[in-house]
TORPABA-64989 format. One record per residue (C-alpha): residue number from 1; residue in one letter; x, y negated, z negated. Coordinates in Angstrom, 1 decimal, decimal comma. Each point is the difference from the previous one (the first is absolute). Layout:
REM residues N
+-----+------+--------+--------+--------+
| pos | code |     px |     py |     pz |
+-----+------+--------+--------+--------+
| NUM |    A |      X |      Y |      Z |
...
+-----+------+--------+--------+--------+
//
This chain:
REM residues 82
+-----+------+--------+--------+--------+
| pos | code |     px |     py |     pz |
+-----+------+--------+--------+--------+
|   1 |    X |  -22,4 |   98,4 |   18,6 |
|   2 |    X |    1,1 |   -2,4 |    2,9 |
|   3 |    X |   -2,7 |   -2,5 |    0,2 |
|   4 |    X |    0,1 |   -3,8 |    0,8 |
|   5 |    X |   -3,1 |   -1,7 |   -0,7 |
|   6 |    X |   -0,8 |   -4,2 |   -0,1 |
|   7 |    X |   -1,0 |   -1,9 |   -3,0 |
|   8 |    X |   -0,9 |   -3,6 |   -1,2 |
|   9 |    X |    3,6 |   -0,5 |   -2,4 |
|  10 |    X |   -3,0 |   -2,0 |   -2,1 |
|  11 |    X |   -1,6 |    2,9 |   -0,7 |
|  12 |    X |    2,5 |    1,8 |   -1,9 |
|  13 |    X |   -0,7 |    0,7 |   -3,6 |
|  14 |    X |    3,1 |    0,5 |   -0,7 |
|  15 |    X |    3,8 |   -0,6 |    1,4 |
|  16 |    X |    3,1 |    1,3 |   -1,4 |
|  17 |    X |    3,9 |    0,8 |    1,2 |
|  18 |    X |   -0,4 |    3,2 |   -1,8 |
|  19 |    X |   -2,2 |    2,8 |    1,4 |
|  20 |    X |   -0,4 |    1,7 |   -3,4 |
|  21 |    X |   -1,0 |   -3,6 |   -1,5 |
|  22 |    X |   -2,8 |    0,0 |    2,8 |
|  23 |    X |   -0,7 |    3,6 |   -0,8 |
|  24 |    X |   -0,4 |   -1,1 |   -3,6 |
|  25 |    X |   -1,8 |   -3,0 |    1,2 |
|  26 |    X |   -2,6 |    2,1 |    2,3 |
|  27 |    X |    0,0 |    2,1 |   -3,6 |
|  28 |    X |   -1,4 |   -2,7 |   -2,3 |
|  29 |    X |   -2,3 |   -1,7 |    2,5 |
|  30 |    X |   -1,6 |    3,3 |    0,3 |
|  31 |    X |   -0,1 |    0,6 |   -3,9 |
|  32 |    X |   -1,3 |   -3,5 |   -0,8 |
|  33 |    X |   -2,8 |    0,5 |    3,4 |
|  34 |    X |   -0,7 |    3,2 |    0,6 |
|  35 |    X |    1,0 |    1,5 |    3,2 |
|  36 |    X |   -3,4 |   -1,1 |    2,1 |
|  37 |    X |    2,1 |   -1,2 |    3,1 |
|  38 |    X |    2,8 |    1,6 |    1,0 |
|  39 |    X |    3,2 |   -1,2 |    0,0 |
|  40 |    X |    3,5 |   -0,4 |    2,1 |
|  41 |    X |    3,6 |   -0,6 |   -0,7 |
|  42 |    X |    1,7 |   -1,4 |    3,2 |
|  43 |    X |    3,2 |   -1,4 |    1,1 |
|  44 |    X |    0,4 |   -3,0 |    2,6 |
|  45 |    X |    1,4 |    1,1 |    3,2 |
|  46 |    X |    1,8 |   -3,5 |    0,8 |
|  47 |    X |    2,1 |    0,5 |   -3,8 |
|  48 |    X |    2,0 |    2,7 |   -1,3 |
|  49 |    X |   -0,9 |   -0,3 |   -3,8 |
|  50 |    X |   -3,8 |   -1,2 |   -1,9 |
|  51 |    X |   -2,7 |    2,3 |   -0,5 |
|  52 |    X |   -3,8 |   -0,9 |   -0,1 |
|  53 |    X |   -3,2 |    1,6 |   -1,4 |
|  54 |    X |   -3,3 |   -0,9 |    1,8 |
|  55 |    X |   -3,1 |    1,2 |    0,2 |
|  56 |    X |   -0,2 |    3,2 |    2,5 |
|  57 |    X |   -3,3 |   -1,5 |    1,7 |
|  58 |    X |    1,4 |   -3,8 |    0,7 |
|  59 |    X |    2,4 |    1,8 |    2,9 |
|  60 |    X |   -0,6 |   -2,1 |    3,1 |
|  61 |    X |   -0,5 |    1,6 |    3,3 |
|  62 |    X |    2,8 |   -0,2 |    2,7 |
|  63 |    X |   -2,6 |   -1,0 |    2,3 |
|  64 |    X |   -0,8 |   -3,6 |   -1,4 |
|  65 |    X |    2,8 |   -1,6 |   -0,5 |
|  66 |    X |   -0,7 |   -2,4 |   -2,8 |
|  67 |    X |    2,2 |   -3,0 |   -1,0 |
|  68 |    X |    2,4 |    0,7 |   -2,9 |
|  69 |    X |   -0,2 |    3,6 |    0,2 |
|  70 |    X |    3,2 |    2,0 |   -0,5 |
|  71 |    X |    1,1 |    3,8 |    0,8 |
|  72 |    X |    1,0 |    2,2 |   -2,4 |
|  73 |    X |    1,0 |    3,5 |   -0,2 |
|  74 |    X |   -2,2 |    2,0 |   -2,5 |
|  75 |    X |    1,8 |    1,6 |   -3,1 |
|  76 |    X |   -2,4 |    1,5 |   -1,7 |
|  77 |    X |   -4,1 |    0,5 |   -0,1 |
|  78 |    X |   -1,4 |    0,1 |   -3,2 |
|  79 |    X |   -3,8 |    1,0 |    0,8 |
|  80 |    X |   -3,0 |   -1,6 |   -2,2 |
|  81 |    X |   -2,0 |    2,9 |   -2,3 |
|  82 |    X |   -2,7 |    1,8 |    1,0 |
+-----+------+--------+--------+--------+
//
């Protein structure tokens, strides 16, 4: 998947260097929560290492520009439960 979406970095649930730590991370937030939003691993675009898991639905649309908001290149989907 070649993707690059934007995101609020203050809305990540998680951050780590390692993308199985955020894997694992997007693992046990979905075991403790349930998986009733879907979620998103993603990589900044401006760095070459750091991982962060967010919530699928908080992407921000490339039309309006917010303040603070960051591109990053989408490494993996992990969809909510039906």
């Amino acid at each position: 998947m070649d993707e690059n979406v934007l995101f609020n970095p203050g809305d990540a649930i998680s951050e780590s260097h390692d993308y199985n730590e955020a894997l694992r991370s997007a693992d046990i937030y979905n075991a403790r929560h349930g998986r009733k939003r879907g979620l998103m691993i993603a990589r900044p675009l401006e760095q070459d290492h750091g991982y962060s898991v967010f919530y699928a639905d908080d992407l921000l649309s490339a039309d309006t520009p917010r303040p603070g908001a960051r591109q990053y290149h989408v490494e993996k989907r992990i969809p909510k439960e039906e």
